[in-house]
N, C-alpha and C positions, 0 to 999 in steps of 0.2 A: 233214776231214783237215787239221790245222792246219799238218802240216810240209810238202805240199805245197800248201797255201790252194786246195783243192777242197770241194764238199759238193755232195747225191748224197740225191734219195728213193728209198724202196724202196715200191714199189705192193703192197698185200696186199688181192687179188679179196675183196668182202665174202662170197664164199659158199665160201673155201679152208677147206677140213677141217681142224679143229685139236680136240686135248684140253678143254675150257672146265670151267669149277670152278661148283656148282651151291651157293646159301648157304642157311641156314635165317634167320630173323628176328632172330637172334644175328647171323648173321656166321659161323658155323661152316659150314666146307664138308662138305656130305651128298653129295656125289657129283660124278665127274668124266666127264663122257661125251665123246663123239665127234659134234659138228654143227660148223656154220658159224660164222667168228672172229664175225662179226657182233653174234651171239647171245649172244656173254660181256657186251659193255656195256648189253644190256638186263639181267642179272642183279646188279644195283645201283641208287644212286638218280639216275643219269641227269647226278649231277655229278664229285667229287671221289673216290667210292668207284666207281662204273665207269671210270673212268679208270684206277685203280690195277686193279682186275682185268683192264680188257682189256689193260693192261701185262704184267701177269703171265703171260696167254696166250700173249699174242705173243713174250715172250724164252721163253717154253717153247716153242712155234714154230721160233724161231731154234735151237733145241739150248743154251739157256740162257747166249744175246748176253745181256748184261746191258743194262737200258733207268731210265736214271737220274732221266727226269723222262715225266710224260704230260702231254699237251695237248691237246683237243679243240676243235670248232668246229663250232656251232649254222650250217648250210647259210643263215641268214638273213643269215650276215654275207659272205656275197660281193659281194651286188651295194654295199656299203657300201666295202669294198677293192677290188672289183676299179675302183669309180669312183675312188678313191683315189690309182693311178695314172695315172690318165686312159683306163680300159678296156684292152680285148684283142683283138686280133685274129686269126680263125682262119680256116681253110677247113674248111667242114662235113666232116666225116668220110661222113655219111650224111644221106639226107631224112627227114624225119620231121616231125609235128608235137606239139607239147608237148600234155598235158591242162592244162586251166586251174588255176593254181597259188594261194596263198594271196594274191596280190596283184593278182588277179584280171585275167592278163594269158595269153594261150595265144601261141603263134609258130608256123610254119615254115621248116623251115630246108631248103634244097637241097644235096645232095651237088655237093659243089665252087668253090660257091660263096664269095664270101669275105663275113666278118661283123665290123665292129668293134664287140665286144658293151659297152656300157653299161647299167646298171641290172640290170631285171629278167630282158634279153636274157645277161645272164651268167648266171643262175639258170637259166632255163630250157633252155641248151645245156647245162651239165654236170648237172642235176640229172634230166632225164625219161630213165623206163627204161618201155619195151614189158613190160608183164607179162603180157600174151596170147602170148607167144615167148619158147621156149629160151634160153639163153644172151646176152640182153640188156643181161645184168650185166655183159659183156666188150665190149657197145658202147660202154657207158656209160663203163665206164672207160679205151678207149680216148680217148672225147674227153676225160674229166678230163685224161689225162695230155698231151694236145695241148692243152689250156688251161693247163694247168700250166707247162709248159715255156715258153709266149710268154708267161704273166706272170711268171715272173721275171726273163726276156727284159727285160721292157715294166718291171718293178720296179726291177731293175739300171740302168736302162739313165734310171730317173727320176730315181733317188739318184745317179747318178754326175754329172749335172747337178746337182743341189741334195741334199747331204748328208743337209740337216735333214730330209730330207720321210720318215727313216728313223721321226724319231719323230709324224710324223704318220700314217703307217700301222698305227705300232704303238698307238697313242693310240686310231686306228678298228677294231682287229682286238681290240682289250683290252672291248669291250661283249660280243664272244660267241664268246665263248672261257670252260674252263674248266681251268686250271694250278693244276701245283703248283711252279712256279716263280714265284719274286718279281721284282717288277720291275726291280731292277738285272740281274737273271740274263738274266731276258728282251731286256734292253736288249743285255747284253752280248753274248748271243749273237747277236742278229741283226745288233749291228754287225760279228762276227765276220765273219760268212756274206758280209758286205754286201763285206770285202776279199777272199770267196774266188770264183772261177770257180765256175759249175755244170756239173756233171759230167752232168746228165739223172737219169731216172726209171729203174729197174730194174722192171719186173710182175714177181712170183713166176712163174715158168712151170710149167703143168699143164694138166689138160683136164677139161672138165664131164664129169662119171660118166656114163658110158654107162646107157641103160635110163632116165633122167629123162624126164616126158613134161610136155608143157605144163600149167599147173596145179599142179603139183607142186615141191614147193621145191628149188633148187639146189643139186648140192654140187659144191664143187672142188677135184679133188685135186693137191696140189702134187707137182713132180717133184723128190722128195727128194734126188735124186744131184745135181741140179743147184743146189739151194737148199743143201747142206752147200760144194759147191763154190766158188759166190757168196760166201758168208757168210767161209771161208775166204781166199779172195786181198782181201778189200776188210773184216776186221774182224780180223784175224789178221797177227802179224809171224812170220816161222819163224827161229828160236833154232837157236844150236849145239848138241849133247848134249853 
């Protein structure tokens, strides 16, 4: 929001029920079903053309927000930003311990505890979900969105000491990442961002389908009256007739 210098994520559960578009080896779409948003950016090849489809699900999601650019990020580049700023600090949401992950390092974390996470210790707090249990999906993104929140806390709060360190993050987040914005665009908007307040995190609100059993894959239905409403006071000006 540029006229008041705010900006503001919107969290979308990876397992919320949407329309997703099905392609044949053209590129023609054969069919539009009903699963998890998740499951659009697998129906591509994992860079520049999943992107663009799972764009397209999600402003058909929104009731056709238009969505002007997409941008992605390989989960290997956190612990590379999130050291960038000099780490995160959170209080665990919950205990749990991680499976051993690609950099061959496992953790426990204690509910309530607090963590100032570097390295891999940032990976393994936002990244481990229980797949032996229901609705784990909504643990997990609870703590994304409380790691989220104190990094740009911890982000804001770098840059407004040292300007420059704006393009040193974007210098470390540009290895894995994949856009279809160039790099002045990129620049520019995150200097944007960098003069606006955060507004916080929105989660789409809904509830996991009843009749799901462990084993079985998640769906999540959003609560349309309240996502039309959302969408409305925070993407919407209301005009005279």
């Amino acid at each position: 929001d540029t006229v008041n210098k705010k900006f503001w994520l919107v969290q979308v559960p990876r397992d919320a029920v949407a329309y997703i578009d099905l392609y044949d080896e053209e590129g023609n779409i054969t069919a539009s079903i009903e699963a998890q948003i998740t499951v659009q950016h697998g129906a591509g090849n994992g860079l520049e053309e999943s992107n663009y489809r799972s764009g397209k699900a999600v402003s058909r999601m929104f009731y056709g927000l238009p969505i002007h650019s997409v941008t992605s990020a390989n989960m290997g580049g956190v612990i590379a930003v999130n050291d960038a700023i000099g780490g995160v600090t959170v209080q665990s949401l919950y205990t749990f311990t991680t499976n051993w992950n690609d950099y061959g390092t496992r953790e426990t974390f204690v509910e309530g505890e607090t963590y100032h996470l570097m390295g891999t210790s940032a990976y393994n707090y936002i990244h481990y979900r229980d797949i032996t249990r229901m609705n784990t999906s909504s643990e997990r993104l609870a703590r994304q969105k409380q790691y989220l929140n104190s990094f740009f806390n911890s982000a804001w709060s770098t840059i407004a000491h040292n300007p420059t360190k704006i393009l040193d993050i974007y210098n470390t987040a540009m290895d894995y990442i994949i856009t279809d914005l160039s790099t002045s665009e990129m620049v520019t908007l995150v200097s944007e961002a960098a003069g606006c307040s955060f507004g916080g995190i929105y989660t789409l609100e809904g509830k996991v389908r009843d009749g799901q059993q462990a084993g079985e894959s998640e769906h999540y239905d959003i609560d349309q009256d309240k996502l039309k409403e959302y969408l409305i006071n925070n993407y919407y000006i209301e005009v005279e007739k």
